[in-house]
C-alpha atoms as a printed R data frame, in Angstrom:
    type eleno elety resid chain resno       x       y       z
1   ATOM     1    CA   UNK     A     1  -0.552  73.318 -19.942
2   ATOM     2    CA   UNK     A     2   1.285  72.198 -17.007
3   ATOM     3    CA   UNK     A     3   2.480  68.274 -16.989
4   ATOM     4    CA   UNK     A     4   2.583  68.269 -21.085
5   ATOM     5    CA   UNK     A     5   5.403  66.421 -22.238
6   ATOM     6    CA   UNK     A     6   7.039  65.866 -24.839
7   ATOM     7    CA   UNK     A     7   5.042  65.017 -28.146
8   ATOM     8    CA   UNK     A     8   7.032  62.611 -30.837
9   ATOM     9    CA   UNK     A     9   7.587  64.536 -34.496
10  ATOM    10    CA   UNK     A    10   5.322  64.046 -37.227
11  ATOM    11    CA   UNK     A    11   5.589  64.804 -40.623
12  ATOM    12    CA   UNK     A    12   4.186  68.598 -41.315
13  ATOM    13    CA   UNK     A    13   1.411  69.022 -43.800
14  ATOM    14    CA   UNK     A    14  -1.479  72.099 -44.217
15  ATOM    15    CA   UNK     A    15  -3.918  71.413 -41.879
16  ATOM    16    CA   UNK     A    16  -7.732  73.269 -41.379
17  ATOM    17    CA   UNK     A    17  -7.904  76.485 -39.553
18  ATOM    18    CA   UNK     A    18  -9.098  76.081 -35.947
19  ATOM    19    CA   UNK     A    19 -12.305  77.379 -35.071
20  ATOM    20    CA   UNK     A    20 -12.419  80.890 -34.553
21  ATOM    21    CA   UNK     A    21 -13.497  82.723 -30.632
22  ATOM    22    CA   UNK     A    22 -16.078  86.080 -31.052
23  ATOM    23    CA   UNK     A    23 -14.237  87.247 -27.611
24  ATOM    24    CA   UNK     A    24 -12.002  90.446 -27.091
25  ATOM    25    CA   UNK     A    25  -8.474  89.988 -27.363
26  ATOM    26    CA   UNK     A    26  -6.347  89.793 -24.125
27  ATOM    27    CA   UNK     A    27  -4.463  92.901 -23.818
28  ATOM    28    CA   UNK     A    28  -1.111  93.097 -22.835
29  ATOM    29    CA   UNK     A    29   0.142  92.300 -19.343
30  ATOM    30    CA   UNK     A    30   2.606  94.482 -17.457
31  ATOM    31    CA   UNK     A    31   6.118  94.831 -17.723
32  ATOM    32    CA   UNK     A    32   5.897  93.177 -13.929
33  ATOM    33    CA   UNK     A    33   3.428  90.022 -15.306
34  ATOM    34    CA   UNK     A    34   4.988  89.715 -18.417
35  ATOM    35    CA   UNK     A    35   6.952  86.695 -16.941
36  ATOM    36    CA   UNK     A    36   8.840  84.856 -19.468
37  ATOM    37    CA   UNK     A    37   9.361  88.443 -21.866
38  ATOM    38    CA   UNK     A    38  13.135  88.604 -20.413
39  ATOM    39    CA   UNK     A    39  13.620  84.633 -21.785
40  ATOM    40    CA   UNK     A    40  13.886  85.538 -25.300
41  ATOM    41    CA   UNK     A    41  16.979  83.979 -26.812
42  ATOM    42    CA   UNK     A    42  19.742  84.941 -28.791
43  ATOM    43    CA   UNK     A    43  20.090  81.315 -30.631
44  ATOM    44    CA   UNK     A    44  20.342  81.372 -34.304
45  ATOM    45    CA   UNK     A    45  21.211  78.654 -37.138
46  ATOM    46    CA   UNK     A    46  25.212  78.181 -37.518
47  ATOM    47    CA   UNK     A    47  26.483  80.547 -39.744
48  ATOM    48    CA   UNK     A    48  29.967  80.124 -41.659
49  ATOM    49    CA   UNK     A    49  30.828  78.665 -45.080
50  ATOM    50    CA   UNK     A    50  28.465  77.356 -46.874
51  ATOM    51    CA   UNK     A    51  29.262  74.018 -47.368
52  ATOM    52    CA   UNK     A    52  27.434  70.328 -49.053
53  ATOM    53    CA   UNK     A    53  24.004  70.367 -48.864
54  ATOM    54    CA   UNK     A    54  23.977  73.840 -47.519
55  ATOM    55    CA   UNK     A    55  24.996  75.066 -50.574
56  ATOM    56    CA   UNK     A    56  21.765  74.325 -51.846
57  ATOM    57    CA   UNK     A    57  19.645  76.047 -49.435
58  ATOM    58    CA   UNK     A    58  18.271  79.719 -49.605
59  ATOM    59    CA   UNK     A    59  20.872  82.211 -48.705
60  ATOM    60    CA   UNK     A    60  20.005  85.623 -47.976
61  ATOM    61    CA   UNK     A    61  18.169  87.285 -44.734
62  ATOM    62    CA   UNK     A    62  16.780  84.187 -43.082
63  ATOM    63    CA   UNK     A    63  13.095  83.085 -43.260
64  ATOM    64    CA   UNK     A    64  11.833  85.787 -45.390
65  ATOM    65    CA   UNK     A    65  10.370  83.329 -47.723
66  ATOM    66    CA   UNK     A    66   8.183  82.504 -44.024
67  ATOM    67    CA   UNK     A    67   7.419  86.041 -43.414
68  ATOM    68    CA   UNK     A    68   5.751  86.477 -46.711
69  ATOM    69    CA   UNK     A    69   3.258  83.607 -45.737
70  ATOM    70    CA   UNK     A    70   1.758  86.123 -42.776
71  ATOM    71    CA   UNK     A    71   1.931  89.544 -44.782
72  ATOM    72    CA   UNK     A    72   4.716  92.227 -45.364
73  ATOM    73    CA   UNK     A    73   3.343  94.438 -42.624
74  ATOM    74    CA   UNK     A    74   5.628  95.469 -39.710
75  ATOM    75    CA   UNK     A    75   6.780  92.462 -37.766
76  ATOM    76    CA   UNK     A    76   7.287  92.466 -34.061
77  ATOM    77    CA   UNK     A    77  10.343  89.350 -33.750
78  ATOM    78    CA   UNK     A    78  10.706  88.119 -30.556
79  ATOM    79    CA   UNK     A    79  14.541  86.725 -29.758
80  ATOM    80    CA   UNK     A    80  15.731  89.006 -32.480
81  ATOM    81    CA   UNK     A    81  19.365  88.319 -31.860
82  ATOM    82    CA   UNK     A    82  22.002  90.773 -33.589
83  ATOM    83    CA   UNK     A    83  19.340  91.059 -36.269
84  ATOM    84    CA   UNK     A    84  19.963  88.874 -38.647
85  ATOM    85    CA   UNK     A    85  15.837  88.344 -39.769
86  ATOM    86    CA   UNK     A    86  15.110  91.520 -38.756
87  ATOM    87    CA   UNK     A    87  16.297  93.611 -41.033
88  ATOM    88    CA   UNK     A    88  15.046  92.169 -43.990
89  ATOM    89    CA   UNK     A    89  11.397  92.787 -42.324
90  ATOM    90    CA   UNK     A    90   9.251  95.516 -43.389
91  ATOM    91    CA   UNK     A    91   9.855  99.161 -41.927
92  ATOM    92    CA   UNK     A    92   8.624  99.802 -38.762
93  ATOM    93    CA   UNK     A    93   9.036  96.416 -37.599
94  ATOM    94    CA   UNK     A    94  10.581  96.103 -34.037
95  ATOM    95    CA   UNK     A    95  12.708  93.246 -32.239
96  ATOM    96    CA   UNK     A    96  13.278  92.473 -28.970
97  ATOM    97    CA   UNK     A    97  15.695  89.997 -27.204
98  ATOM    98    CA   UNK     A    98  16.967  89.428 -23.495
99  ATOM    99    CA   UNK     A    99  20.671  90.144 -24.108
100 ATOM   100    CA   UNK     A   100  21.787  93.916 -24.151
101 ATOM   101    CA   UNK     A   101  24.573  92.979 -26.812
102 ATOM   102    CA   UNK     A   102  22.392  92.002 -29.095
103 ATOM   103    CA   UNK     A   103  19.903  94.708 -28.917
104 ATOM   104    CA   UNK     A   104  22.654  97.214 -29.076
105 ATOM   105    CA   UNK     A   105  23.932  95.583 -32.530
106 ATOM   106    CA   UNK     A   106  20.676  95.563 -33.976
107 ATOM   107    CA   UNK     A   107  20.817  99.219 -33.060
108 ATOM   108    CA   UNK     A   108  24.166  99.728 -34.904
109 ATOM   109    CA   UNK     A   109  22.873  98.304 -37.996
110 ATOM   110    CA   UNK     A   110  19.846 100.825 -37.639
111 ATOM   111    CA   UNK     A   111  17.370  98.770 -36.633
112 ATOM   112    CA   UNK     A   112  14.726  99.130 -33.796
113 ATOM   113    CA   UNK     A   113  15.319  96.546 -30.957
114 ATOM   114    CA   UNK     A   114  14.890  96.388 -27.098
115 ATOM   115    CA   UNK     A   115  15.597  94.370 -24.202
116 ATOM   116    CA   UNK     A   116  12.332  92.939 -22.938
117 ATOM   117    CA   UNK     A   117  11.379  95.536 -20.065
118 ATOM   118    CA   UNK     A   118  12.821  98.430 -22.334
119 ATOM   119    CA   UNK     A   119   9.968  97.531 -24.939
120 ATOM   120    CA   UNK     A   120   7.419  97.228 -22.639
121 ATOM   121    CA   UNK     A   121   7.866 100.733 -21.485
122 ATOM   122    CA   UNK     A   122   8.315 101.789 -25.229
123 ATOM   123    CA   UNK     A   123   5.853 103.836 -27.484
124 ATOM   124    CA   UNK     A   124   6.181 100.797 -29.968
125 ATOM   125    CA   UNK     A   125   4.308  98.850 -26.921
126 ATOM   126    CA   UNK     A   126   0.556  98.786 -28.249
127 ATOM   127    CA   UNK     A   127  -2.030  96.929 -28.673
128 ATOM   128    CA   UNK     A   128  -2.115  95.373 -32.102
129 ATOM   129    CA   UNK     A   129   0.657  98.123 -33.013
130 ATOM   130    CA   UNK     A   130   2.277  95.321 -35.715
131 ATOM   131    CA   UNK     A   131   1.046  93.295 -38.292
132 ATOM   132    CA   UNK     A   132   2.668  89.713 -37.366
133 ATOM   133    CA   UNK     A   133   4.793  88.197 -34.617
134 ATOM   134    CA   UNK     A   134   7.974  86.087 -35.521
135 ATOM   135    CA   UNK     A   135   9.585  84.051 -32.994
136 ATOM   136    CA   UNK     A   136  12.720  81.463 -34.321
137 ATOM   137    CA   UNK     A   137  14.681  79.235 -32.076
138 ATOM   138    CA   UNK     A   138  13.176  80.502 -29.149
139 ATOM   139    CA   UNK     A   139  10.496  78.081 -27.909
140 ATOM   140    CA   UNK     A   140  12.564  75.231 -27.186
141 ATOM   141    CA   UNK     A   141  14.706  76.866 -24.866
142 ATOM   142    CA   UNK     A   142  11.919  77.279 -22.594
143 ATOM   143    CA   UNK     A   143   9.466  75.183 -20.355
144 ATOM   144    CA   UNK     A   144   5.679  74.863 -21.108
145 ATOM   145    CA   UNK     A   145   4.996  78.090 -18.399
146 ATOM   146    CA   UNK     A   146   7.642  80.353 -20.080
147 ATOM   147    CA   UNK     A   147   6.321  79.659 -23.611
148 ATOM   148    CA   UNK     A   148   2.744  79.658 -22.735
149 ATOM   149    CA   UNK     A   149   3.833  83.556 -20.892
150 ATOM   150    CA   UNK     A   150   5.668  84.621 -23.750
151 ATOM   151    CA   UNK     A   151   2.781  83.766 -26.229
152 ATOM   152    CA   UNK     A   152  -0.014  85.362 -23.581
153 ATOM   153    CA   UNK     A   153   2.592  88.676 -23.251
154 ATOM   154    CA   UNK     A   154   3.421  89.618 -27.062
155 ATOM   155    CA   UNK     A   155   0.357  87.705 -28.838
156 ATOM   156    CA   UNK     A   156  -1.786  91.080 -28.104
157 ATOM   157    CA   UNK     A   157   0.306  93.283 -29.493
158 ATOM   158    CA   UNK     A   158  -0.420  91.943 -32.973
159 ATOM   159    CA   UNK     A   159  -3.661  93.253 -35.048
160 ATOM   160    CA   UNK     A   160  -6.750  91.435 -35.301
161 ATOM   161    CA   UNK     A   161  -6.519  88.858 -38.130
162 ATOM   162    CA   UNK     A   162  -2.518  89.175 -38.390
163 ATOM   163    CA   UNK     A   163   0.061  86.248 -38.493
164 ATOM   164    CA   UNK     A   164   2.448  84.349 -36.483
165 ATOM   165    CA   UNK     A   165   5.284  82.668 -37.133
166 ATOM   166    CA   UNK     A   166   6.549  79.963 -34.833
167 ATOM   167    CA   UNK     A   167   9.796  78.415 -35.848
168 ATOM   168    CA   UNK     A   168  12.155  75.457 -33.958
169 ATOM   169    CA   UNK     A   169  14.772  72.871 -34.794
170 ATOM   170    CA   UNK     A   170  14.204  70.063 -35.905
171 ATOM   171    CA   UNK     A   171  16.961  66.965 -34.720
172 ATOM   172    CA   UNK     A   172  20.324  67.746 -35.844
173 ATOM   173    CA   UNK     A   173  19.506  71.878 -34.982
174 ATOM   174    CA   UNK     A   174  18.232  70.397 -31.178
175 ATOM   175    CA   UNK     A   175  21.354  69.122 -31.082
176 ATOM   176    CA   UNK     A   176  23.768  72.185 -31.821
177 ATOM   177    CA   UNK     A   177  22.032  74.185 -29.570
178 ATOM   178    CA   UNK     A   178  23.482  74.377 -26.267
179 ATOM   179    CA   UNK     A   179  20.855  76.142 -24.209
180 ATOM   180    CA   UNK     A   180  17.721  74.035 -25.811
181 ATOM   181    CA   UNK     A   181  15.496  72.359 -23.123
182 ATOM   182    CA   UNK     A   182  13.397  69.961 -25.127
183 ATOM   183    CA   UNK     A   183  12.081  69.008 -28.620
184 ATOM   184    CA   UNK     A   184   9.324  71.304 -29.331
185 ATOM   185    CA   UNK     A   185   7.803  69.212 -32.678
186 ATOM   186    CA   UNK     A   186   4.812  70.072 -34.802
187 ATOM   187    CA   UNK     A   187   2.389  68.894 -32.285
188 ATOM   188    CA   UNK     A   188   4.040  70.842 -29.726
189 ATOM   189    CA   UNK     A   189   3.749  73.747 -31.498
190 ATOM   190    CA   UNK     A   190   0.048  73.140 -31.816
191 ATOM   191    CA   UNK     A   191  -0.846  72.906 -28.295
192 ATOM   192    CA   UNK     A   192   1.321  76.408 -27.387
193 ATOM   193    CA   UNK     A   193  -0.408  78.406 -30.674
194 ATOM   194    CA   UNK     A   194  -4.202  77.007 -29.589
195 ATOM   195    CA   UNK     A   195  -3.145  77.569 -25.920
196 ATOM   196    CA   UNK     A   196  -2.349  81.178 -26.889
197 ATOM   197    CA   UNK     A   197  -5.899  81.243 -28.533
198 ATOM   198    CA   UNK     A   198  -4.462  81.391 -32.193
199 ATOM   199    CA   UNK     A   199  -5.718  80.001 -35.245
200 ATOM   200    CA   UNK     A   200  -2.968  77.342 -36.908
201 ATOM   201    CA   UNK     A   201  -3.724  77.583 -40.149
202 ATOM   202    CA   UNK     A   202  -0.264  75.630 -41.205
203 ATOM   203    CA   UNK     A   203   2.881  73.497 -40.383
204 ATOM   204    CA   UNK     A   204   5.447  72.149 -42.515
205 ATOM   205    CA   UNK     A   205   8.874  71.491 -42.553
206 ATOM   206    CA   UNK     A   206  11.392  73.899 -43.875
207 ATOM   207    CA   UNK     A   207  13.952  74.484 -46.107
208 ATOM   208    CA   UNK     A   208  13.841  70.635 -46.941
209 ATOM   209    CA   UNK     A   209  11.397  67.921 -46.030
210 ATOM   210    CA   UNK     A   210  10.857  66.342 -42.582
211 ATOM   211    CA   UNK     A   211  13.072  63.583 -43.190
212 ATOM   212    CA   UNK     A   212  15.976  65.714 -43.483
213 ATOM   213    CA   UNK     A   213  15.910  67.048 -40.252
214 ATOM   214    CA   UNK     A   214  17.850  64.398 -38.223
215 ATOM   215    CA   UNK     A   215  21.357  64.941 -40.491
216 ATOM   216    CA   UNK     A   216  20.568  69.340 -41.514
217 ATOM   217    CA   UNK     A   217  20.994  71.667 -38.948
218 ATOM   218    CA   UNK     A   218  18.931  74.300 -40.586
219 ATOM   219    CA   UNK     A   219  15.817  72.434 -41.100
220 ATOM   220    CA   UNK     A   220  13.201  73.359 -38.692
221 ATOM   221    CA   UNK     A   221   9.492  72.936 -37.563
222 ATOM   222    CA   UNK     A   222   7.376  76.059 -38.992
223 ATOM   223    CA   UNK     A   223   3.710  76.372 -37.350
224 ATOM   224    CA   UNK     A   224   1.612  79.712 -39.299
225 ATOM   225    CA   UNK     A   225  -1.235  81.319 -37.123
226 ATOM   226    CA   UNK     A   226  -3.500  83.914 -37.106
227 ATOM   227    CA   UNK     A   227  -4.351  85.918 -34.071
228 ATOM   228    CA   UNK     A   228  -8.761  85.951 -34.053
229 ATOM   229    CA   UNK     A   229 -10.117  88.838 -35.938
């Protein structure tokens, strides 16, 4: 999707699934083709006191209320940071992120993480070997080639029919992050889950409605899709 810019954000509702394709999934590309793999980011929502309005918001390991909308099967979480999500995913499930540190504290807390090459070369590396693919406050640290490689090299390793859960910030979390390259809205997310030849089967806006996304860090943009059966 090269030359896309930036789309405006609209207000998320439930929208129809998108038609599904009859033809083989891709399968996964090479730890030397996997191009944007290494990319995945560290970023995660501000933690700290819990302040205002944030003391009104869901507390706990984040977006597990999300992860329930695409199954409780293992969960393959791509920018996995120290953790934080992962571990309240199913067992079995698997993160990966770009930065050694982390990986090595998701390790600590006995979890299964890698760097990006180190999973690629792992036995956890298979075709549809997890049940749904998480990735939060990733996308809009990258450019429309790195996302649309990052989709095309972890999309196969989810199961025919299983979820995935695209997550970004919405204005005031754009603006705390420090390595964010543009505003990757609902329609945004769209275009990169049909470009990645996934069904969207629904976006809203999360924990709070759209309109509170300009003033509450921890609001983002949540896209659901399905990888064809």
């Amino acid at each position: 999707m090269s030359g896309r810019t930036d789309s405006s954000a609209t207000t998320g509702s439930p929208e129809a699934p998108a038609p599904r394709t009859e033809s083989a999934p891709r399968g996964p590309r090479s730890a030397d083709t996997a191009g944007t793999a290494p990319h995945a980011s560290t970023a995660r929502l501000p933690s700290g006191v819990r302040t205002g309005a944030a003391r009104l918001l869901p507390a706990g390991a984040p977006y597990r209320r999300q992860l329930r909308r695409i199954g409780t099967g293992r969960v393959l979480e791509i920018g996995c940071g120290t953790g934080d999500t992962l571990t309240g995913c199913a067992p079995g499930s698997v993160g990966v992120d770009h930065d050694p540190r982390s990986v090595e504290r998701c390790r600590a807390r006995g979890l299964t993480a890698y760097t990006a090459d180190a999973f690629l070369a792992s036995p956890h590396a298979r075709p549809g070997a997890f049940d749904a693919l998480l990735s939060a406050h990733v996308l809009e640290q990258l450019d429309d080639e790195q996302v649309e490689g990052l989709l095309r090299a972890y999309v196969p390793y989810v199961r025919p029919g299983g979820g995935v859960l695209l997550i970004t910030p919405q204005e005031a979390g754009q603006r705390a992050e420090e390595a964010a390259v543009r505003f990757t809205d609902f329609p945004l997310l769209r275009a990169f889950a049909r470009s990645a030849g996934l069904a969207v089967r629904r976006t809203y806006s999360y924990p709070l409605p759209r309109s509170a996304g300009k003033l509450l860090r921890r609001n983002v943009f949540v896209l659901v899709g399905q990888v064809p059966r």
